[in-house]
N, C-alpha and C positions, 0 to 999 in steps of 0.2 A: 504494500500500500504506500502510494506516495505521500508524502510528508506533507501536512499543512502549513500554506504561509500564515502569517499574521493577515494579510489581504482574506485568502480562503476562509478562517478561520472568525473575522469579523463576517464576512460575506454571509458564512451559516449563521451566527450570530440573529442577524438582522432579518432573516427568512425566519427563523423559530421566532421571532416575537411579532412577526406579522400574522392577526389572526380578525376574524369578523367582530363586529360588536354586536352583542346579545339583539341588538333592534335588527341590523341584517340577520340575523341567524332567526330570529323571528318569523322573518317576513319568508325567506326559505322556507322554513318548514309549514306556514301558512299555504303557500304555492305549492309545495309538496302533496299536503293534505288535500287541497282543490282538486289535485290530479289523482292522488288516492293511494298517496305514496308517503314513506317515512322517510327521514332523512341519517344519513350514519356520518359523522363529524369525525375526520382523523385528525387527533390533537396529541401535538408532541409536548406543551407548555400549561402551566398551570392554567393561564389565564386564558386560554383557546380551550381548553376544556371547563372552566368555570363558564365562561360566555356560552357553551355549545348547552349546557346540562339547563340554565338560566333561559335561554331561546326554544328549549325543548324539542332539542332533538331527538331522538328512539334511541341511541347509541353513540356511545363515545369510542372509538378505536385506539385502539394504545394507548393514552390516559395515562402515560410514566410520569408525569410529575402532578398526578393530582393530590391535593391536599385535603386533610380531614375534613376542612366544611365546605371543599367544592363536590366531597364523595357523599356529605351530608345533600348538598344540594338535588347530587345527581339521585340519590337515593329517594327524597320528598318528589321530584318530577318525573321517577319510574325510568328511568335512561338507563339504559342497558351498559355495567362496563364492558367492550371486548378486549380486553387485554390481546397482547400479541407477544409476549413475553419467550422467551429461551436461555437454555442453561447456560452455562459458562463452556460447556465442549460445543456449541452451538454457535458460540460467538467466534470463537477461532477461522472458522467455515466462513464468516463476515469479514478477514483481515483484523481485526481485534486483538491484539496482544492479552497476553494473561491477567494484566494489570486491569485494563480496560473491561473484560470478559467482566472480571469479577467485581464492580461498580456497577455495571448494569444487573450485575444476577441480582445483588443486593437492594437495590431498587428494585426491582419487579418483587420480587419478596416480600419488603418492607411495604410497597402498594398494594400487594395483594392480600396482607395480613389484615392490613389497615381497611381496607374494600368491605371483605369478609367481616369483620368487626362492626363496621359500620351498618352492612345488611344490603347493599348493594348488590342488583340480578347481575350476574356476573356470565360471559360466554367466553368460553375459547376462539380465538381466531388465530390464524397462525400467516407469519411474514415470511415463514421459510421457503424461499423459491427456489433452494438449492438442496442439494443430499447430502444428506451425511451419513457415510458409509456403514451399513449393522443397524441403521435408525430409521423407523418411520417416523410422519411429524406427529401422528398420534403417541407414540414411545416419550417423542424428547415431550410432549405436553404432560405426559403422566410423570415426570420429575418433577412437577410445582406442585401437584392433588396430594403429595404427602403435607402438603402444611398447611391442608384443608380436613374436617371432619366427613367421611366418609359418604354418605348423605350428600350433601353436598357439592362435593366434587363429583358424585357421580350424576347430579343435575347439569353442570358445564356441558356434556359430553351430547347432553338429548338435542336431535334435530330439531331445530324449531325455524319459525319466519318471524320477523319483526314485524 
């Protein structure tokens, strides 16, 4: 993986903090609904996922930096988290160093603990567009359900529609 400049590395910067304001995100899922449809919000930042849960959207995708009362929020407006979460031998597969791998496992953990606690409908979705050799993506998913009560994780797994 090539190394980030200072340039690159503001550039992503300024992309993750660009996100709708609850009144756009409103008026979407307004439009959405007219047509008979739900809206699914991929939010990489607290406040792109407070604004999405706030606008009412069905689902929040990734949701890695949500905070206890944006998951209280998403939870009172019934929005779906889909977590998209993966292990640490998962992230290697990504160019992710070891160091890197394990700050994101730990976040996804720490949000998923914190989800669960909260009482938030929670689905698996998965980012994995690639193989990882001996693994299915149902496999690498069944490494987070141990730090769910059994009940429960076995709810993520059911087909359902938004």
């Amino acid at each position: 993986m090539k190394p980030r400049t200072p340039t690159r590395v503001l550039l992503l910067l300024m992309l993750l903090s660009l996100c709708y304001s609850v009144e756009d995100i409103r008026f979407i899922v307004e439009e959405a609904r007219a047509a008979g449809l739900k809206v699914a919000a991929h939010c990489l930042t607290e406040r792109g996922a407070r604004n999405a849960a706030e606008g009412g959207v069905a689902s929040i995708e990734h949701g890695l930096r949500m905070s206890d009362e944006t998951l209280a929020v998403a939870k009172r407006n019934g929005v779906v988290l889909v977590g998209t979460d993966f292990p640490e031998k998962t992230a290697g597969y990504l160019g992710a160093g070891p160091e890197v791998a394990r700050v994101f496992h730990t976040l996804f953990l720490d949000r998923l603990k914190r989800a669960y606690k909260v009482g938030v409908t929670m689905a698996y979705g998965t980012d994995a567009f690639f193989m990882v050799p001996g693994e299915t993506r149902g496999a690498l998913a069944l490494q987070y359900l141990i730090h769910m009560p059994p009940l429960r994780s076995f709810g993520l797994f059911r087909t359902s529609r938004l």
